[in-house]
N, C-alpha and C positions, 0 to 999 in steps of 0.2 A: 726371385724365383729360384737363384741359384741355391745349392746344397739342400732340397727338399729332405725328406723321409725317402726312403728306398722305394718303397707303393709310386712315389712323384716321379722317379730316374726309368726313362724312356729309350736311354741310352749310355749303354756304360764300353766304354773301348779301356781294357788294361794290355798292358806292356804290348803292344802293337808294334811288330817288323815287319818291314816291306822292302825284299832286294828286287833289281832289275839286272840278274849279273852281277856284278860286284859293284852297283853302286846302290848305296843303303841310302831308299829315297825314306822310308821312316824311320826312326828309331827310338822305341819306348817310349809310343806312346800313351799316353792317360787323361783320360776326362769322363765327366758324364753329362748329360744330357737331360734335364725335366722336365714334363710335359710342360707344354704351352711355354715355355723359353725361347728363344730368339740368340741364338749363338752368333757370330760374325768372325771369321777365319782371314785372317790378313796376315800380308809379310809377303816378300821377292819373289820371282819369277824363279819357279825350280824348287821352293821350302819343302813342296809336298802337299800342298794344301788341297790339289786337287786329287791326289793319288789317297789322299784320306779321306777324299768323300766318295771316292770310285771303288774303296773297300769298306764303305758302311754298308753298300747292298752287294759285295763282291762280284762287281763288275771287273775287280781286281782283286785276286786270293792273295794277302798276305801269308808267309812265312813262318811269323809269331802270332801270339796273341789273342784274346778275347774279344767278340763286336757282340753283345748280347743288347739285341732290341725286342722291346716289349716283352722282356724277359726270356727271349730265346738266343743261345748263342748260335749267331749265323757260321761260325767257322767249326762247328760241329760234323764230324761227316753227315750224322744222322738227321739231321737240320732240311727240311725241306724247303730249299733255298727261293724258288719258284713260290711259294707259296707267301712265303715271309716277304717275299718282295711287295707282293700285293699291297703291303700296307705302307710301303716307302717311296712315295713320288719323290724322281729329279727333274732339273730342266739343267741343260746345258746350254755350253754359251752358245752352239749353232742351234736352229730353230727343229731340223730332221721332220717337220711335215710329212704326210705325205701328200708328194706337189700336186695329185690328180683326185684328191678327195677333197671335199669342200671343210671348213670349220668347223661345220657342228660332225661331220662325218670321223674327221681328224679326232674328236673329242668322243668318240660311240664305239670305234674299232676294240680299245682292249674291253671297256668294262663287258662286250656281247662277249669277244672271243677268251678273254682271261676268267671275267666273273661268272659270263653266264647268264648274262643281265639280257631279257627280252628287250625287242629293238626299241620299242616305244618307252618305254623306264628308261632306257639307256641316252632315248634324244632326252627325254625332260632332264637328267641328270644334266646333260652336257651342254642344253637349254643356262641351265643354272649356272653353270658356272664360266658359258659364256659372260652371262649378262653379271655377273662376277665380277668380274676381267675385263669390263665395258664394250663388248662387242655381240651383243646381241643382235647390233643389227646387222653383223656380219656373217652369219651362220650360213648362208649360201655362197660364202665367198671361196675361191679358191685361193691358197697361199701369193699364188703369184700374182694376186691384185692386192694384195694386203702389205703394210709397211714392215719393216723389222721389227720394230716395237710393236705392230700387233701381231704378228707371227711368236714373237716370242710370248705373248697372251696369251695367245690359243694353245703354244705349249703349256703352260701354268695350267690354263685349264682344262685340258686333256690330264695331265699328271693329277690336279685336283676332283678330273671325273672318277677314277678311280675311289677314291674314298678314305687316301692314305694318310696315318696316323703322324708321320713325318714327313718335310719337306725338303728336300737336296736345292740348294743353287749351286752351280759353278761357274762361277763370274756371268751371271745370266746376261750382264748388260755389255759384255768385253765387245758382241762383235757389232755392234748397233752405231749408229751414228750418234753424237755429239745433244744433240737434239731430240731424240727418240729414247734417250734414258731415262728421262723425268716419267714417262706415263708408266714403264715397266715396274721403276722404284715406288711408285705411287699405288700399281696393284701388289706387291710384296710388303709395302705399310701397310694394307687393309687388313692382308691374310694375318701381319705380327698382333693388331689390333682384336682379330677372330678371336685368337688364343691357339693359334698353327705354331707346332714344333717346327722350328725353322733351323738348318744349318746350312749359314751361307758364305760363301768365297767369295772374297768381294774387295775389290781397290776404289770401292764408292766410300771412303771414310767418313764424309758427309751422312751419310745414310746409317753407316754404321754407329756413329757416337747416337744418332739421332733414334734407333729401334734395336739396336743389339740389346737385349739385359745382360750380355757378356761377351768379352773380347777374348780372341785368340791368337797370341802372334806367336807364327811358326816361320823360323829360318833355318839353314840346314837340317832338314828331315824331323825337328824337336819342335816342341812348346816350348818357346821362350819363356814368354811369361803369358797370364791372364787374370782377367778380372772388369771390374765394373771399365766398359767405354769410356768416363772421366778417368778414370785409375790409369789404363794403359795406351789411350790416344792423346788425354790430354795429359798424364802426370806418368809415363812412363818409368818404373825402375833400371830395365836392362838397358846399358849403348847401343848393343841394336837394336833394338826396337826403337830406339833413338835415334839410331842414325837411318833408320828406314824411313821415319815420320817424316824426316826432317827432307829425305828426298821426296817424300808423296807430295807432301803439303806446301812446300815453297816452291814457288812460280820458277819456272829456269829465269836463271838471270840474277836470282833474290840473293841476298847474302843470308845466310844460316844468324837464327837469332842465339 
């Protein structure tokens, strides 16, 4: 899917800066994005990887650079940023429920109050993409009877009730237990399987060789390198990216092969 036609590229970032103060957490960065592609963002704690997906829908205003999605560039002043977001679901790694609304309630708030979606569209929508996300039979449940791992569901599918053209992870399964990652990574394979533009932040490398159609390893604020998940998880050209793998994937303990 990678390097379509232009009509394909869903997302195009050129020379993208991002300071915090003087500390340049991006720098120049470049890629694109085609529909129905399955990106995967990997590399250390601090790369940027998550300050790059916090400025695809500038929840973080970068400094430099071009985010044009679906052909609008969002760092335009003229850009009706609220509006463009519509089409951009994230899920973060905390679940942000709200604790006093039930599942399907949690998944009906924006599209009434954002789209405009009459209540009863808005529950069959959110109907949907519970039973999505396997929790249909949970739609009267409040958060705090439900696991992490279906909390973080019900966010996918609140982000999915919207109707958006792209999908944000950020390390969606970081703050989950050991155990409860498997059913999350299992509803994010379906959505890759949809044909869902997906760009995800992720230290599940398992997952990523396994549905990325493309790798991204970023350390100090750059793209290292990228390309096909065999190319750069398993046949890496850069050392670090090499010596990243090599701390992911070997057990402590293991000696470096």
């Amino acid at each position: 899917m990678t390097g379509g036609a232009n009509d394909d590229v869903l997302v195009s970032i050129e020379g993208l800066h991002k300071w915090f103060g003087s500390n340049h957490v991006l720098q120049d960065i470049n890629f694109t994005v085609d529909r129905g592609e399955v990106v995967c963002v990997i590399g250390p704690s601090g790369s940027g990887k998550s300050t790059l997906l916090r400025c695809i829908n500038l929840l973080e205003r970068p400094q430099h650079g071009a985010i044009v999605v679906r052909g609008e560039n969002l760092v335009d002043p003229d850009c009706d940023i609220d509006a463009a977001r519509r089409h951009i679901g994230m899920v973060f790694q905390q679940f942000n429920l709200f604790p006093h609304h039930t599942a399907l309630d949690n998944c009906t708030v924006a599209p009434m109050t954002v789209l405009g979606m009459k209540r009863v569209r808005a529950q069959q929508v959110a109907r949907d993409n519970l039973e999505r996300v396997g929790l249909l039979d949970k739609v009267d449940a409040l958060p705090a009877k439900l696991s992490g791992g279906q909390q973080q569901r019900v966010a996918i599918a609140r982000a999915l009730s919207m109707g958006p053209d792209l999908m944000l992870f950020d390390e969606p399964t970081s703050a989950l237990d050991p155990e409860l990652v498997g059913e999350v990574l299992s509803v994010m394979r379906k959505l890759a399987d949809s044909g869902m533009t997906m760009i995800v932040v992720t230290h599940e490398m398992a997952f990523a060789r396994e549905v990325a159609d493309r790798v991204v390893f970023m350390d100090g604020g750059g793209i290292i390198e990228q390309g096909s998940p065999d190319a750069v998880i398993g046949a890496p050209r850069e050392e670090r990216t090499r010596n990243f793998l090599r701390r992911v994937l070997n057990p402590i303990g293991a000696s470096p092969a």
